[in-house]
C-alpha positions as CSV (number, residue, x, y, z in Angstrom):
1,X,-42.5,47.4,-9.1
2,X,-42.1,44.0,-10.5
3,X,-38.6,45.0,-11.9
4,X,-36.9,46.5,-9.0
5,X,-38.0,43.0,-6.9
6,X,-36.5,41.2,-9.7
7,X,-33.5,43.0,-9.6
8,X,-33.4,43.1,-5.9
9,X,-33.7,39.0,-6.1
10,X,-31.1,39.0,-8.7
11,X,-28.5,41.2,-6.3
12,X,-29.6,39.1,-3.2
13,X,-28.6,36.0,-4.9
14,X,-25.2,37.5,-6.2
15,X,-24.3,38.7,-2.9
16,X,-24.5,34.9,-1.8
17,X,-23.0,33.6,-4.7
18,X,-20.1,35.8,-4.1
19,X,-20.2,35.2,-0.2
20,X,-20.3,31.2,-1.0
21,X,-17.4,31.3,-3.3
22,X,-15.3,33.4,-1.0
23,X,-16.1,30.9,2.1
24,X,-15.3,28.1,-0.1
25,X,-11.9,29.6,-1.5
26,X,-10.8,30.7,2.2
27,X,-11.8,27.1,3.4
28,X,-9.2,25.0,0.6
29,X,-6.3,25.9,2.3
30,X,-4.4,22.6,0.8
31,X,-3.5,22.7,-2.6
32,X,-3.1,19.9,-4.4
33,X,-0.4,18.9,-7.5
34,X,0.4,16.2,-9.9
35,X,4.0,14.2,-9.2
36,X,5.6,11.6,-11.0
37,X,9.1,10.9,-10.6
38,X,11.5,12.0,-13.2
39,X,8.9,14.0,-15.0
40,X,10.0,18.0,-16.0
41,X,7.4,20.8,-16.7
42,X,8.0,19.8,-20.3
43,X,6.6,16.5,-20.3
44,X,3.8,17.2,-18.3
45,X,2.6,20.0,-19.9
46,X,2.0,17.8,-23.0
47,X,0.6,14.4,-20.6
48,X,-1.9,17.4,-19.1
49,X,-2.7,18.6,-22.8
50,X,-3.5,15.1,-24.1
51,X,-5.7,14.0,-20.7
52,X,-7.7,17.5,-21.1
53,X,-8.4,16.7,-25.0
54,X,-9.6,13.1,-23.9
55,X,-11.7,14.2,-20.9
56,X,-13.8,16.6,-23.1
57,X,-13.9,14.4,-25.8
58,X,-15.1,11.9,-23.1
59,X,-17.4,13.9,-21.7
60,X,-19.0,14.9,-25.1
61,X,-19.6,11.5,-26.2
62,X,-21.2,10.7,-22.9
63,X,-23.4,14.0,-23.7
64,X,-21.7,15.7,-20.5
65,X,-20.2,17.9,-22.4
66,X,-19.1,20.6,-20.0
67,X,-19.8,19.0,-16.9
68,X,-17.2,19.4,-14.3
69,X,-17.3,16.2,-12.2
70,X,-17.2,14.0,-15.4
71,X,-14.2,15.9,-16.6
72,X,-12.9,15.8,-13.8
73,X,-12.8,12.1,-12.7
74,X,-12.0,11.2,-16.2
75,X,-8.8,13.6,-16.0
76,X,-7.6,11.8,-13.1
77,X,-8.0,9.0,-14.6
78,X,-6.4,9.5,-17.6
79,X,-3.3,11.0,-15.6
80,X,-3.3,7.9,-13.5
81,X,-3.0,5.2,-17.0
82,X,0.6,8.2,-17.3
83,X,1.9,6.9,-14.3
84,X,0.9,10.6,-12.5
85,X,-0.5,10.8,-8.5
86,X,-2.2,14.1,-7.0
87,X,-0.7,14.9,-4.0
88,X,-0.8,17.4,-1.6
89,X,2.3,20.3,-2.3
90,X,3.5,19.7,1.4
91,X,3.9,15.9,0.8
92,X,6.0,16.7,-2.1
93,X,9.2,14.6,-1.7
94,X,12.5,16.9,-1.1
95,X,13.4,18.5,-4.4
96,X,10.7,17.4,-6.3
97,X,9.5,19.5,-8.8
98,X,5.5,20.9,-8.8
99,X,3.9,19.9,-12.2
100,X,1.3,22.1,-12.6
């Protein structure tokens, strides 16, 4: 008996994991990208690259290794020093190309 209420705990909590998740995703209706004048997919690619290497490395040193807001913050950051904003895609200026 204990192992089917474990299991039936187990599916509860999935089911509102899943429910959560799909709430969440239907709610973010504005999606973000980076922008920087004059940049092409090229460039950015490799500016993303080296940010992402220094945010984990970051983040390990800290002993965070792994943990999302510290990688996160530290990303922007790091993007920010490359001259790089996060805007929404509808404020993009005409023409401008999505880096992403």
């Amino acid at each position: 008996m204990k192992q089917v209420t474990c299991l039936g705990i187990k599916m509860v909590l999935l089911g509102c994991a899943s429910a959560g998740c799909l709430l969440l995703g239907g709610c973010g209706g504005a999606s973000y990208v980076w922008y920087q004048a004059g940049r092409d997919q090229a460039a950015f690619k490799q500016d993303h690259l080296q940010c992402e290497e220094e945010a984990a490395l970051f983040a390990k040193h800290m002993d965070k290794r792994g943990d999302k807001e510290v990688i996160s913050t530290r990303m922007k950051d790091c993007m920010g020093v490359r001259g790089y904003v996060k805007v929404l895609e509808e404020d993009l200026p005409a023409g401008a190309e999505k880096l992403q």
